[in-house]
Legacy VTK file of the C-alpha trace (Angstrom):
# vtk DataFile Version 3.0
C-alpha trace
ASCII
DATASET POLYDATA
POINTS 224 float
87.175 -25.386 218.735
90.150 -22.939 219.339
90.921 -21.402 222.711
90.570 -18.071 221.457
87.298 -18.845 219.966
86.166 -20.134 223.495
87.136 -17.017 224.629
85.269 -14.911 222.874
82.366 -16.828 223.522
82.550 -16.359 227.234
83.051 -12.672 227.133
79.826 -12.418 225.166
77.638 -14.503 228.107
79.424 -14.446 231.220
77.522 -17.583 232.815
79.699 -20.167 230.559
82.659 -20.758 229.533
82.578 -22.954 226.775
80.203 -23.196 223.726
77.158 -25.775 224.247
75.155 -27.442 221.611
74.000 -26.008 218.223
70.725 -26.370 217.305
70.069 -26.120 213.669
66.247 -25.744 211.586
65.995 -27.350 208.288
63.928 -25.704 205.688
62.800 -22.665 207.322
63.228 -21.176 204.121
60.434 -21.644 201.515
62.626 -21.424 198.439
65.110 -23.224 199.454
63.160 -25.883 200.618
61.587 -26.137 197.053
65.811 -25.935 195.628
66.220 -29.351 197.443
62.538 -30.823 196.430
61.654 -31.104 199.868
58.112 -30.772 201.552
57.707 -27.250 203.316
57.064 -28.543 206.925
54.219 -27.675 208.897
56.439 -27.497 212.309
60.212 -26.523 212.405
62.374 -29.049 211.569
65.340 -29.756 214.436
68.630 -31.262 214.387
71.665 -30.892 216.225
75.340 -30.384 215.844
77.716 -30.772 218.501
80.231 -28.444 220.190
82.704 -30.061 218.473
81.803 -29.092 215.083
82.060 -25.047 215.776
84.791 -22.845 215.037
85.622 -19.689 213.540
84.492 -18.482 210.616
86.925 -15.971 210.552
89.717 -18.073 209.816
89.584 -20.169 207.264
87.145 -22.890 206.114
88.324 -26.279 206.414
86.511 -28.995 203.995
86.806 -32.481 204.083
88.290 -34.478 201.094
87.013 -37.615 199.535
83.508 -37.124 201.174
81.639 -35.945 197.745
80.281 -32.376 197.692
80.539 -29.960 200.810
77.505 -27.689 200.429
77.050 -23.923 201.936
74.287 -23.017 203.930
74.188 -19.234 205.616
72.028 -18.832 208.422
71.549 -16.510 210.915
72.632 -17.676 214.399
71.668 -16.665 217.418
73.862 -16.912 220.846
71.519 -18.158 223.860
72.199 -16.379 227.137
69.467 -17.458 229.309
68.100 -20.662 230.245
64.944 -21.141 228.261
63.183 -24.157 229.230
58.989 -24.177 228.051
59.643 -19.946 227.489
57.336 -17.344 226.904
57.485 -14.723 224.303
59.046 -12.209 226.629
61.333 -14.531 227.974
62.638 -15.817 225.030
63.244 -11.436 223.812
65.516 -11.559 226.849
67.049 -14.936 226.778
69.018 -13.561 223.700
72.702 -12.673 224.106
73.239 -12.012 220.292
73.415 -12.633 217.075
75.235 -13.271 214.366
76.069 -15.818 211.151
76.503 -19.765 210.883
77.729 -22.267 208.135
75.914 -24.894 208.524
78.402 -27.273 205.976
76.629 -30.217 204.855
78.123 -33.681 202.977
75.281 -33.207 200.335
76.090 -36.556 198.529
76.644 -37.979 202.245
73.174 -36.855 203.558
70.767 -37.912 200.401
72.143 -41.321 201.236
70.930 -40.826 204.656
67.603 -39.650 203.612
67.033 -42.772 201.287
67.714 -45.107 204.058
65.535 -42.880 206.625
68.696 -42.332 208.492
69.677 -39.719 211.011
71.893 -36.851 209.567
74.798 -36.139 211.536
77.331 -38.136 209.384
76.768 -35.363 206.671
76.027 -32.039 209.303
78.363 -32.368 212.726
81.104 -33.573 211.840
84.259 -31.748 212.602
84.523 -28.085 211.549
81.021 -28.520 210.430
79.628 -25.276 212.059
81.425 -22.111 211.066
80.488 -19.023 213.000
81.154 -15.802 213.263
81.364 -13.636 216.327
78.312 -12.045 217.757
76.969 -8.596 218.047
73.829 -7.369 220.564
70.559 -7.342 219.811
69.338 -4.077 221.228
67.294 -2.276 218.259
67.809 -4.712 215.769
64.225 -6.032 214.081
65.548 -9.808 213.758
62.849 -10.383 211.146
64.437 -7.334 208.756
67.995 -8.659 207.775
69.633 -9.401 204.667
71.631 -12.477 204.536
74.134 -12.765 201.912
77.136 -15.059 200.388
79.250 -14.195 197.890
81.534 -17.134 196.283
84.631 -15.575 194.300
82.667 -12.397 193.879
79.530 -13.749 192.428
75.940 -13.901 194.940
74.943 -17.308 195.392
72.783 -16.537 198.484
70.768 -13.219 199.260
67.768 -13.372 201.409
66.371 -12.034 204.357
64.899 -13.481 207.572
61.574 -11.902 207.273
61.044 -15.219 204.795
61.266 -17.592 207.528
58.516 -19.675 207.236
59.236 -19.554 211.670
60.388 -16.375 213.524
63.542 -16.082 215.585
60.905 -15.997 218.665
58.765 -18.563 217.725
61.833 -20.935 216.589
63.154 -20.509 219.894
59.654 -20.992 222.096
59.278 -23.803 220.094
62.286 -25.651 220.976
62.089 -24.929 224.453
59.093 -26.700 224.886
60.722 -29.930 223.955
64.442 -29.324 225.825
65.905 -26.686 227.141
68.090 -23.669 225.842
71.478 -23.194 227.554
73.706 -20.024 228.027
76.268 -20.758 225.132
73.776 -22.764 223.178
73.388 -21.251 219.638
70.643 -21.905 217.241
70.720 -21.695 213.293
67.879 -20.259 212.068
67.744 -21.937 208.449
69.079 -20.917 205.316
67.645 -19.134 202.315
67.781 -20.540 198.478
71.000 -20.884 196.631
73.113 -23.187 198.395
75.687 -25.421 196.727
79.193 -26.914 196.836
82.433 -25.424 198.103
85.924 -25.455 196.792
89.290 -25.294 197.851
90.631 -21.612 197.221
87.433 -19.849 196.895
87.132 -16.517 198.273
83.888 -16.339 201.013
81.888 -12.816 201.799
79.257 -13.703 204.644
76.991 -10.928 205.888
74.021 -10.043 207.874
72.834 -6.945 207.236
75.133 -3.812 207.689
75.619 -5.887 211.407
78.478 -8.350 210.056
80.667 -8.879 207.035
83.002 -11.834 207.117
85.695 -12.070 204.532
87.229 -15.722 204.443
88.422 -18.952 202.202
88.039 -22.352 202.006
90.770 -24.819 202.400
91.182 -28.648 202.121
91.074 -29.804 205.725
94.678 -32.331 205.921
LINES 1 225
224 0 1 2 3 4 5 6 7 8 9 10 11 12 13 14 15 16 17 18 19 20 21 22 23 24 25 26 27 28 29 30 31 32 33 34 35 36 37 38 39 40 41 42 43 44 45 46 47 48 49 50 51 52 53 54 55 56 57 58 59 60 61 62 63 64 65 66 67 68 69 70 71 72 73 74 75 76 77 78 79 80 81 82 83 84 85 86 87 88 89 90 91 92 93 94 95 96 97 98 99 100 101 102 103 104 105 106 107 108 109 110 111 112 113 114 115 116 117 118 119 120 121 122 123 124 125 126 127 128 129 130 131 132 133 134 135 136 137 138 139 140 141 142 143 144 145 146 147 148 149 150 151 152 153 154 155 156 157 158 159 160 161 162 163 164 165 166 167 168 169 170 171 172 173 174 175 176 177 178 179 180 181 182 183 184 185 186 187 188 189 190 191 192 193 194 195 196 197 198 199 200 201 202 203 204 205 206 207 208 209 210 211 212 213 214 215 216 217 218 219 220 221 222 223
């Protein structure tokens, strides 16, 4: 992850100085659960990405080559800034530094292998340059439950939805992994990704958003 990226991070929560782990929920999203022909699940569904797999979004998007398809997936995120360890409600409303948007990049082709040998994930989700994000703006005011998400690919939508579809809240998503470990200043958590997601390409133009919060213009590239 670049310096300046660091950097960033650190001015937004002052207790850290580097970013921690990223905590990702799989199918929070009813349609898009039903894209991939996957059961809706009746808990949230965790995995994890490392440190190592965040960086900018606001410079380009490095692919890898020869791994089979590279999907999109653009999900909220949301910037931890207090420890949450078994939270409550209200602790969890002010364990919140900010939010903003994720990529959670996926080896598609890589990953249904996985899933027909019962495997773990990670070989398809954290590798390098796996987790995309954007920087992060305050929370104050905002209804986290009433934003549009939205990715345009060479001008055309392939993603619009908003997070009051989450089949989990922001709040509850983060309770809910608290009780099993605990949330760290600099942690971030993806929040899931609505329908719509598919491959990437080198050369093709990216417009992220949440809401009238954030609007990242990027590309993809070929990582070397």
């Amino acid at each position: 992850m670049a310096t300046l990226y660091r950097h960033q991070l650190a001015a937004a929560v002052d207790c850290t100085d580097q970013l921690g782990k990223i905590i990702c929920v799989g199918r929070n999203y009813a349609d898009h659960a039903k894209e991939l022909n996957n059961p809706i699940p009746d808990q949230p569904l965790l995995f994890i990405k490392p440190a190592t797999a965040a960086v900018s979004m606001h410079r380009p998007v490095s692919i890898p080559d020869g791994l089979g398809a590279c999907h999109h997936e653009l999900e909220m995120a949301v910037l931890i800034g207090q420890p949450l360890t078994a939270a409550t409600a209200q602790q969890v409303a002010h364990g919140i530094a900010g939010i903003g948007l994720g990529l959670d990049l996926t080896l598609r082709d890589i990953q249904d292998t996985l899933k027909q040998k019962s495997q773990p994930w990670e070989r398809a989700k954290a590798f390098d340059g796996a987790c995309p994000l954007s920087t992060f703006v305050a929370v104050d005011g905002v209804d986290l439950q009433a934003l549009d998400i939205q990715l345009a690919i060479n001008g055309e939508l392939k993603q619009c939805g908003n997070t009051r579809d989450m089949l989990f809240s922001t709040r509850v998503l983060l309770q809910e992994i608290s009780q099993s470990f605990t949330l760290l200043p600099g942690d971030v958590v993806l929040t899931g990704t609505p329908a719509g997601v598919g491959p990437l390409h080198h050369g093709d133009q990216l417009v992220a958003s949440l809401g009238d919060l954030i609007t990242v213009n990027t590309q993809v590239m070929l990582a070397d």
